[in-house]
Backbone bond lengths (Angstrom), bond angles and torsions (degrees), N, CA, C in turn:
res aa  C-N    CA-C-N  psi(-1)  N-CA   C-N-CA  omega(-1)  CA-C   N-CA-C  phi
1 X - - - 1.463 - - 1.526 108.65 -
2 X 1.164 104.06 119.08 1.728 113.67 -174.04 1.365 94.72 -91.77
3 X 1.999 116.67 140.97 1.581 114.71 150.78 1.475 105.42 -100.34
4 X 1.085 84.94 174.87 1.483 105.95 -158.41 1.689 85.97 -96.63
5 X 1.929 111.57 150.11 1.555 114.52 -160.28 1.649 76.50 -101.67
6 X 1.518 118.67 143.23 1.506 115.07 158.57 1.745 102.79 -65.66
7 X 1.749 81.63 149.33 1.592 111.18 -178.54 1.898 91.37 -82.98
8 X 1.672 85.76 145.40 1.566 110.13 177.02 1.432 101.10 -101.72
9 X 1.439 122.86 152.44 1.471 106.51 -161.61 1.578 71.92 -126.10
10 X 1.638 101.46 134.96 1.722 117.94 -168.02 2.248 89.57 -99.85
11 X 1.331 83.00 136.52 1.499 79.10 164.00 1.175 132.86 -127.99
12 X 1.694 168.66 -163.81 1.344 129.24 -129.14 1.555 79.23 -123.49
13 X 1.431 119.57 144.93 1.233 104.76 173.86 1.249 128.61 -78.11
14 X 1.588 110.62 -164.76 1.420 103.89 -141.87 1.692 106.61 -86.61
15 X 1.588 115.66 -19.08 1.318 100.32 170.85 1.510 115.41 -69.49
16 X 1.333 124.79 -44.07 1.507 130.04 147.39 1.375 108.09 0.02
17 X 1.172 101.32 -75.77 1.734 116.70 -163.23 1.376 82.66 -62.54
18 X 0.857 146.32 -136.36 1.514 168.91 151.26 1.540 87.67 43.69
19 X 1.110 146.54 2.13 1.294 113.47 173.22 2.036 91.97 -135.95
20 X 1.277 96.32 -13.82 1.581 94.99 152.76 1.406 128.03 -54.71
21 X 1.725 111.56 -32.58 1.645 122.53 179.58 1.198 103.75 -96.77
22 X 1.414 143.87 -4.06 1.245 137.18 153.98 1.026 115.99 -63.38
23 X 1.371 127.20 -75.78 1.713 146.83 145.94 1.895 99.90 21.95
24 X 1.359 92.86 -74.88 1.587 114.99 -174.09 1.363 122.56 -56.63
25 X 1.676 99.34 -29.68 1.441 100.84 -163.27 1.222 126.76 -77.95
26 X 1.433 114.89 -15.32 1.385 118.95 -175.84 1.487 122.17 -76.62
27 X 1.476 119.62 -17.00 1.561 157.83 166.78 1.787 97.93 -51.40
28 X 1.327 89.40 -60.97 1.731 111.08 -168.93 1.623 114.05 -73.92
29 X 1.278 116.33 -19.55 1.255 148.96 175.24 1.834 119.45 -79.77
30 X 1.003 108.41 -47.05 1.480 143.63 -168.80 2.019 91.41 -67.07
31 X 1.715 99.75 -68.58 1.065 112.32 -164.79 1.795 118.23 -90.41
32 X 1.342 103.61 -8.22 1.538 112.36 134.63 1.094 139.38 -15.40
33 X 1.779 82.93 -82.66 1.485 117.90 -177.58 1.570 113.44 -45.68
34 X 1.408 101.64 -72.40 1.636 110.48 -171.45 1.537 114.95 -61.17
35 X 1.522 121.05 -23.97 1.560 119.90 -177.75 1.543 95.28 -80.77
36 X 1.188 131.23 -23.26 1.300 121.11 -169.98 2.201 109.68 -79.70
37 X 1.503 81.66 -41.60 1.607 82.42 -179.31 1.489 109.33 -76.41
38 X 1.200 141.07 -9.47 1.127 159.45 -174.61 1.631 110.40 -69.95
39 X 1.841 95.02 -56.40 1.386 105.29 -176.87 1.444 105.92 -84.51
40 X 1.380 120.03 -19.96 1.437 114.80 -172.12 1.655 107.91 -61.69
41 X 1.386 106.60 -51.75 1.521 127.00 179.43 1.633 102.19 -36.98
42 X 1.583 106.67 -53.50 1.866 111.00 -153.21 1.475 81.46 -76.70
43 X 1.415 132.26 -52.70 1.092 105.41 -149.28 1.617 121.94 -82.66
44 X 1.094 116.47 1.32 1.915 143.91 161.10 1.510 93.21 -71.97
45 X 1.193 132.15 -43.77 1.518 129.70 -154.79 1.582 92.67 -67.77
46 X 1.811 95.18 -59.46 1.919 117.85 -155.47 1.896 77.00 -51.29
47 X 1.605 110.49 -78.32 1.562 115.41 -174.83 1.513 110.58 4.69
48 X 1.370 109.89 -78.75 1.494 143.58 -163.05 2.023 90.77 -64.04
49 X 0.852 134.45 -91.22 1.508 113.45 153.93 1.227 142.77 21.11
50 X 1.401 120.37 -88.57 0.913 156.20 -153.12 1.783 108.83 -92.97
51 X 1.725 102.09 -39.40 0.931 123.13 -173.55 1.648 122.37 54.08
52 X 1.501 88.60 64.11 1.455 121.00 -174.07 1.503 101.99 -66.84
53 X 1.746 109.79 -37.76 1.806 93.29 -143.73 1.920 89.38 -109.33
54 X 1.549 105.59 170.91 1.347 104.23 167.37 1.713 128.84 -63.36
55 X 1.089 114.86 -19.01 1.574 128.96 -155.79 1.736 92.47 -114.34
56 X 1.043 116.80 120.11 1.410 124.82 162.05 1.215 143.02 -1.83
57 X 1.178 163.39 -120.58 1.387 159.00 0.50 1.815 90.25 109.43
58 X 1.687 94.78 -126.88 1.156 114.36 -167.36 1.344 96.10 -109.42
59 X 1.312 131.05 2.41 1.506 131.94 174.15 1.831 112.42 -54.79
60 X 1.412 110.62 -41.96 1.514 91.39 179.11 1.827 105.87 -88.82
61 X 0.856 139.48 5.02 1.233 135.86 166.23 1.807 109.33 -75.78
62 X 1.383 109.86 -44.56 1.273 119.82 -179.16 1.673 102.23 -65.71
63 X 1.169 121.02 -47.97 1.599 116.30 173.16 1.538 132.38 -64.11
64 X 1.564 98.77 -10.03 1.437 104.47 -165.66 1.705 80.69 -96.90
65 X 1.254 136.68 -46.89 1.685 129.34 168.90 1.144 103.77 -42.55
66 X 1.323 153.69 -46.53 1.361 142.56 -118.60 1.802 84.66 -107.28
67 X 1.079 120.04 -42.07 1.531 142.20 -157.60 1.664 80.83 -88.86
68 X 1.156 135.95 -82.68 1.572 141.98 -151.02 1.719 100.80 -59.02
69 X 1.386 125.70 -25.92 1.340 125.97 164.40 1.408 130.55 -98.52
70 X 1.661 120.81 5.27 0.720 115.17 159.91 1.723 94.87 -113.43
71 X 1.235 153.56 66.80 1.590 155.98 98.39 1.351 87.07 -66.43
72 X 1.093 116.88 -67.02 2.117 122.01 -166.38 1.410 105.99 -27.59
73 X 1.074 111.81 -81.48 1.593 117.11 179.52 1.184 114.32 -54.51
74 X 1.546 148.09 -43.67 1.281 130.75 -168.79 1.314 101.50 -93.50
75 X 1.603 144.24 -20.27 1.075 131.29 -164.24 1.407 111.77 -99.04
76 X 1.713 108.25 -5.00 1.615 106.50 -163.24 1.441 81.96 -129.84
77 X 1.370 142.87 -12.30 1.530 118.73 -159.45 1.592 94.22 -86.17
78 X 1.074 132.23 53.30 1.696 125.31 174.90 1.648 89.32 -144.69
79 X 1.144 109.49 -6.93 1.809 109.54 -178.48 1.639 105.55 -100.72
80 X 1.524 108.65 -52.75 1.630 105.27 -157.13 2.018 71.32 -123.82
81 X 1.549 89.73 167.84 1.951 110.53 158.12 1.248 112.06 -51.86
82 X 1.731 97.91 -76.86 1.867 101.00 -167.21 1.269 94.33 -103.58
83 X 1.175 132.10 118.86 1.725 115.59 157.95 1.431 106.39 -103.19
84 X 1.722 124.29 0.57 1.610 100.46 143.39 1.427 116.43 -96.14
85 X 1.020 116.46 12.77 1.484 109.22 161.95 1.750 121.93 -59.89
86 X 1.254 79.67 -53.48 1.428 94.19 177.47 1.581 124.94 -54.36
87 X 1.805 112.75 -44.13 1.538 119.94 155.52 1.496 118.28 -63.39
88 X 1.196 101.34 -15.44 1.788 89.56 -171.97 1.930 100.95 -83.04
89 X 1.749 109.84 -33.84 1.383 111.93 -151.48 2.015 77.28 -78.85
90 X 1.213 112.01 -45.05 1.700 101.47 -177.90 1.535 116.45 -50.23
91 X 1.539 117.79 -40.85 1.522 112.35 -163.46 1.141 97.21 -77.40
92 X 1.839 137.08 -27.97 1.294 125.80 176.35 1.529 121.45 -74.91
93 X 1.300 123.04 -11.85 0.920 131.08 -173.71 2.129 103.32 -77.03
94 X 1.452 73.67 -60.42 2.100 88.29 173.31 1.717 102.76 -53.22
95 X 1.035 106.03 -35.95 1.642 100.08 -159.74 1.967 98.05 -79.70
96 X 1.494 125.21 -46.28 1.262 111.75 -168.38 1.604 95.10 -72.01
97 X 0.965 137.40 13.28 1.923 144.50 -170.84 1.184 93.97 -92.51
98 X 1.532 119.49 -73.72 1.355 141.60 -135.21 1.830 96.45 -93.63
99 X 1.569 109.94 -27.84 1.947 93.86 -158.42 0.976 104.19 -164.29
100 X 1.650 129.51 31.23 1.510 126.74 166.04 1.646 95.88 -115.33
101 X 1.180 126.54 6.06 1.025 142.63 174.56 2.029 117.05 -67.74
102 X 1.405 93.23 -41.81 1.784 141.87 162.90 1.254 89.37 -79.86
103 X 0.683 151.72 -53.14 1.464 119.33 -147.82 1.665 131.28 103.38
104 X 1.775 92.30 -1.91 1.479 95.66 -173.75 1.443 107.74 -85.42
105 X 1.436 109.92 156.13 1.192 122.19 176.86 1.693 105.90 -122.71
106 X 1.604 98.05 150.73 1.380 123.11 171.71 1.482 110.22 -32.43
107 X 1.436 110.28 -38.63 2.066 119.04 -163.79 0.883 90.85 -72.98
108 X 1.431 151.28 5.36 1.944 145.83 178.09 1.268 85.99 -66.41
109 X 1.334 130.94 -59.12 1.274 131.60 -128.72 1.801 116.94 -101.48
110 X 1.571 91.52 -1.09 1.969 104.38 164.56 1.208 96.56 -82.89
111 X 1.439 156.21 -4.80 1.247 136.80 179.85 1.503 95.81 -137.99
112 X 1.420 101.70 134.32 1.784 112.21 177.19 1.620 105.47 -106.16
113 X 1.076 111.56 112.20 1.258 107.37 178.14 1.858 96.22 -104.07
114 X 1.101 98.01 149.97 1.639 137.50 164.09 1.369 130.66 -48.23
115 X 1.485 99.94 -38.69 1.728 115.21 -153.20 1.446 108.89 -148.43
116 X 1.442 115.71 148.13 0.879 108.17 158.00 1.556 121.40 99.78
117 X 1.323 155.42 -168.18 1.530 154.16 163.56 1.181 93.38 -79.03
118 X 1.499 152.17 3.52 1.534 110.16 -170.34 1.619 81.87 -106.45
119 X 1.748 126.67 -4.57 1.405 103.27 -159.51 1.415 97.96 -96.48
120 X 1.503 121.57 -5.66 1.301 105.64 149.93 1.660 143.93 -60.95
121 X 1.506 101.29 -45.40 1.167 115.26 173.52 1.601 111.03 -55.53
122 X 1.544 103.84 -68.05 1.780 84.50 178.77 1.377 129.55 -71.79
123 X 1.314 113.64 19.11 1.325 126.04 -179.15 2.037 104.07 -98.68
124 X 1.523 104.90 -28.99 1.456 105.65 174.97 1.587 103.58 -79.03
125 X 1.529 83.81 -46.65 2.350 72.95 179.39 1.785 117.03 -68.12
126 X 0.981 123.19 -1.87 1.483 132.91 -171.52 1.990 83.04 -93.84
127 X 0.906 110.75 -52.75 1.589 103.61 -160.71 1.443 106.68 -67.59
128 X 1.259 123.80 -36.89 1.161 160.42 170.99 1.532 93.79 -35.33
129 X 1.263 121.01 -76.51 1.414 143.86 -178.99 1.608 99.12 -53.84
130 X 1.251 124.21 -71.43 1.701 123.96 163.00 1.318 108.16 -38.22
131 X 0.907 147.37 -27.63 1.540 135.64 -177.73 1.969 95.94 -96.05
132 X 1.351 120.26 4.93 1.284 80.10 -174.40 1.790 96.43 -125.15
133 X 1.740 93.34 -18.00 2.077 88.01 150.17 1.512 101.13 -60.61
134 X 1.112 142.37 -74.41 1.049 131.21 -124.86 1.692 94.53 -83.38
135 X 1.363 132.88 -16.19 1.467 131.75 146.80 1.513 123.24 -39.04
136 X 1.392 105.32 -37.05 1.418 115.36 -165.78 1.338 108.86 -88.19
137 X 1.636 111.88 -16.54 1.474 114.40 179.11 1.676 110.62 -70.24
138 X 1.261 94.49 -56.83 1.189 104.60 165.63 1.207 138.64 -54.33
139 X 1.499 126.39 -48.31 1.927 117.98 139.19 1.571 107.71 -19.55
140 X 1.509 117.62 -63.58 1.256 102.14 -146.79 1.438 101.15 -76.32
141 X 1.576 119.91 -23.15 1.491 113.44 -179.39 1.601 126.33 -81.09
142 X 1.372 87.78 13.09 2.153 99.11 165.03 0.983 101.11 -53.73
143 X 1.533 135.45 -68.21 1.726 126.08 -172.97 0.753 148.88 -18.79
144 X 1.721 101.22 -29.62 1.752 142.12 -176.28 1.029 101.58 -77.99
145 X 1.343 121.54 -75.55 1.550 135.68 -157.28 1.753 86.18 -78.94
146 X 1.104 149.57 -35.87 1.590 120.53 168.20 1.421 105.77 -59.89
147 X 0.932 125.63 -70.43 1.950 136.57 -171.18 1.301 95.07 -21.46
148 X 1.338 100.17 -65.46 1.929 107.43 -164.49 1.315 117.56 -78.04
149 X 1.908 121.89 0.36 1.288 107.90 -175.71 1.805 88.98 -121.64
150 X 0.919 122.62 7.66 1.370 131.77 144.12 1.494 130.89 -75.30
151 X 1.135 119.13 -24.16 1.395 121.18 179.52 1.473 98.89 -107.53
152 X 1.299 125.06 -17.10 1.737 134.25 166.89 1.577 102.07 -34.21
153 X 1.807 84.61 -65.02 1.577 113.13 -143.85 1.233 92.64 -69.70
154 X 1.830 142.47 -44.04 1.503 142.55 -138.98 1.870 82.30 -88.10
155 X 1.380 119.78 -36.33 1.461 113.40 -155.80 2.112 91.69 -87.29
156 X 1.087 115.23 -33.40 1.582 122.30 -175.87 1.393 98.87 -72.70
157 X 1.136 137.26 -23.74 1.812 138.11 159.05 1.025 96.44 -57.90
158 X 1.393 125.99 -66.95 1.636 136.75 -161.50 1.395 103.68 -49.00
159 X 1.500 116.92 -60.86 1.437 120.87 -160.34 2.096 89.47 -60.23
160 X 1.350 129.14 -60.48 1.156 141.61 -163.99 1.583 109.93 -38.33
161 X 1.537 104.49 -50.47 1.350 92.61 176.03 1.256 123.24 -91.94
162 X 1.142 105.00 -16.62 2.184 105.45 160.17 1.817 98.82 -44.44
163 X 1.240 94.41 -55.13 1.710 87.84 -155.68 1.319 108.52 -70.32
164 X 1.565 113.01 -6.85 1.776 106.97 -171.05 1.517 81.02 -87.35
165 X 1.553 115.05 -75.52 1.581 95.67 175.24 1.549 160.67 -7.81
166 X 1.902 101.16 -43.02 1.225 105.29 156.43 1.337 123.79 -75.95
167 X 1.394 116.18 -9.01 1.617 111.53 -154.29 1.181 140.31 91.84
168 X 1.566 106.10 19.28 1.768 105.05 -155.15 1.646 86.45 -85.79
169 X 1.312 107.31 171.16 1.398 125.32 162.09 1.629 112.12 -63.59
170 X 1.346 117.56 134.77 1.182 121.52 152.94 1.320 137.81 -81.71
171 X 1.257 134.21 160.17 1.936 105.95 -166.76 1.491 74.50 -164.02
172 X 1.745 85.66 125.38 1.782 105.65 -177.73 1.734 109.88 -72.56
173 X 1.219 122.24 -30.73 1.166 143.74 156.60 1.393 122.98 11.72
174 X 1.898 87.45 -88.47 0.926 111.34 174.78 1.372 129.15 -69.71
175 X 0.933 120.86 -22.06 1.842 128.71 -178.94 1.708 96.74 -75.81
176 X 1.247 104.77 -43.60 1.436 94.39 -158.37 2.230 93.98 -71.49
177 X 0.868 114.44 -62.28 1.285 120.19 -178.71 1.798 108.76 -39.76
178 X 1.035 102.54 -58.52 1.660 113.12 170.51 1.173 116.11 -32.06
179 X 2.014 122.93 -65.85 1.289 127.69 -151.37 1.763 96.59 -100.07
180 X 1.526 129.32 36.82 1.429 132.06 -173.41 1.647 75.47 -127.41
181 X 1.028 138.80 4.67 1.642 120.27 174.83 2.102 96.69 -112.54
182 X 1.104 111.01 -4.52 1.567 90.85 -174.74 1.472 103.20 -86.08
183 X 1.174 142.90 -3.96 1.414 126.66 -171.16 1.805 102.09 -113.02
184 X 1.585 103.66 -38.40 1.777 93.91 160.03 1.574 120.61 -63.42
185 X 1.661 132.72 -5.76 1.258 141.08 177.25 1.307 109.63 -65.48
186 X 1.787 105.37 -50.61 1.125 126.13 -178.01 1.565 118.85 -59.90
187 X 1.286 107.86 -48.17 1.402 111.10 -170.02 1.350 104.04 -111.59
188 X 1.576 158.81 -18.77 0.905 151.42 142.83 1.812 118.89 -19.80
189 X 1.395 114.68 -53.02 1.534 109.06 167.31 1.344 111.37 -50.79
190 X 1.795 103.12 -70.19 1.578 97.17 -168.41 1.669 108.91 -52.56
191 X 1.476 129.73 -42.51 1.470 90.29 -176.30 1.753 114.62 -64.74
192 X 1.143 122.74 -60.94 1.592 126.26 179.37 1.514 89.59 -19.86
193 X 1.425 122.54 -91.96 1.169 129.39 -159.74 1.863 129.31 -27.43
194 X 1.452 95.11 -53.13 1.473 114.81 168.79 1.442 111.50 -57.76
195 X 1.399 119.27 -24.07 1.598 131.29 -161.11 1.507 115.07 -92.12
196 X 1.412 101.13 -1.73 1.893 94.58 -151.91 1.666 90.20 -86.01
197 X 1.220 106.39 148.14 1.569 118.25 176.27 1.029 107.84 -103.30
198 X 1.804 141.54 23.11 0.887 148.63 -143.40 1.875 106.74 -174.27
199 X 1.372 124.65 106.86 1.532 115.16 -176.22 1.559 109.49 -65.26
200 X 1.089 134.32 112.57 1.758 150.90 112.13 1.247 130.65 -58.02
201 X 1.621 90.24 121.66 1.709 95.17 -178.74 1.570 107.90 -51.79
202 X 1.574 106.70 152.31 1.925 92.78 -170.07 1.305 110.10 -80.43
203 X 1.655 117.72 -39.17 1.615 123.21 154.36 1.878 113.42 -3.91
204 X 1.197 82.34 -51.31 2.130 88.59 177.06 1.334 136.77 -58.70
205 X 2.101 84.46 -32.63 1.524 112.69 166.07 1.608 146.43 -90.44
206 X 1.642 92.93 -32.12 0.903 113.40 173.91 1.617 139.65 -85.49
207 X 1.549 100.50 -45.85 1.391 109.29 -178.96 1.526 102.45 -78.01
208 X 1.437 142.99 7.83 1.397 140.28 174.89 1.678 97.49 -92.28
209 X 1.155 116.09 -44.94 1.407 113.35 -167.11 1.581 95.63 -79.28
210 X 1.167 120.86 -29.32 1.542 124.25 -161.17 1.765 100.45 -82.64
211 X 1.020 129.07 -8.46 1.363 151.35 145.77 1.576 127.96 -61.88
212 X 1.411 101.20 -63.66 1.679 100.79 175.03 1.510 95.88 -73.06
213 X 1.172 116.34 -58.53 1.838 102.21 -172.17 1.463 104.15 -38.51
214 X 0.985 127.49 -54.07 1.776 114.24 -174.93 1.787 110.84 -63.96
215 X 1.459 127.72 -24.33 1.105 122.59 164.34 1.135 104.44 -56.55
216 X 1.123 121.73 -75.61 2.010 133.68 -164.04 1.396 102.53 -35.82
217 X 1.488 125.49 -45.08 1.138 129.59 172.21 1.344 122.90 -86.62
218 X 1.135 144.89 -27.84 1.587 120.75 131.10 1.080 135.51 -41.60
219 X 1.383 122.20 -43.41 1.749 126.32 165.91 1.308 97.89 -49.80
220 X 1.371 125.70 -62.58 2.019 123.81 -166.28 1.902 82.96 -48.11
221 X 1.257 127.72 -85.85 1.185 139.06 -141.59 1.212 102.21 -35.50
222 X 1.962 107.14 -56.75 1.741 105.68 -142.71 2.172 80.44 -79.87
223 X 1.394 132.79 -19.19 1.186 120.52 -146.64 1.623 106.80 -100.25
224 X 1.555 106.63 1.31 1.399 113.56 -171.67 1.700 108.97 -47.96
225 X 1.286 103.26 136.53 1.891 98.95 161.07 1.780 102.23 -125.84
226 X 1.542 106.61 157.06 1.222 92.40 -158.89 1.751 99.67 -102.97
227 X 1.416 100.24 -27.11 1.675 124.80 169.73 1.578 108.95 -113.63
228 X 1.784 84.97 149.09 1.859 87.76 -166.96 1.202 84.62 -130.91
């Protein structure tokens, strides 16, 4: 009388996996995007309201652009040509989407008024414009987060087969808990970042997340099991 050997349940490997959360991410990315510019707008609006900020009207929205494009230019013009090119071709793009539809025009935004409905309006297209430098920062800081989640991944192989080599135990556990932080790494900055009602150098924002994302993805790498 033969027993029967229990079945090992095989699971997809790990480039598999890893390109299963790519797949997804752009979905997750997409809808980021628009809740972030969404909230950026209300919460400049409530500001302006409420009279949250020091500067008037649409005056501190207009200062927080003036400040958020000049990091743009000095911190990126040694990387790309124009890196306000790049915010200007995005904010026009958002802006004929969002308010030529209305009827608004770009000339709102040579005069800041104080008071009144127009200091909302050019206070949404001003934010509008801040969300799309601070988009462009982030384009340009993909390089980062590839570099570093490439050298994650080559050293999280490395660690993987040391440890199959010695013999250590594997523990499904941990992989699974581990590789649920690389795609909030990813997109957790850009929303925060896009969100701030307040200018921060992105350095503050970026290179912290651009750090744990390469952890999350060494932990997935070195913690993969292939049978559970």
């Amino acid at each position: 009388m033969s027993t029967a050997r229990p079945q090992t349940a095989k699971r997809p490997g790990l480039i598999v996996s890893l390109i299963g959360g790519v797949i997804r991410l752009p979905t997750v990315l997409i809808l980021t995007l628009v809740a972030s510019l969404l909230l950026s707008i209300l919460t400049e609006l409530l500001g302006i309201a409420f009279e949250w900020w020091d500067e008037p009207g649409a005056t501190h929205s207009v200062s927080m652009l003036a400040t958020e494009l000049g990091w743009l230019h000095r911190d990126f013009q040694d990387a790309v040509g124009d890196p306000a090119g790049l915010a200007k071709a995005i904010a026009g793009s958002l802006h004929r989407g969002l308010f030529y539809w209305n009827g608004v025009d770009h000339g709102a935004v040579s005069e800041v008024p104080t008071q009144g409905i127009s200091a909302y309006l050019v206070a949404a297209i001003v934010v509008v414009q801040i969300f799309a430098a601070r988009l462009s920062v982030m384009v340009l800081s993909l390089p980062a987060f590839a570099v570093f989640a490439l050298v994650a991944f080559v050293d999280g192989l490395v660690a993987r087969q040391l440890r199959r080599w010695g013999g250590a135990n594997e523990k499904a556990f941990v992989y699974h808990h581990v590789k649920r932080w690389v795609n909030p790494m990813l997109v957790l900055p850009i929303a925060i970042y896009l969100s701030l009602p307040v200018s921060v150098h992105p350095n503050f924002i970026v290179m912290p997340f651009v750090l744990i994302f390469a952890l999350a993805i060494w932990g997935t790498t070195a913690t993969f099991k292939q049978h559970l």
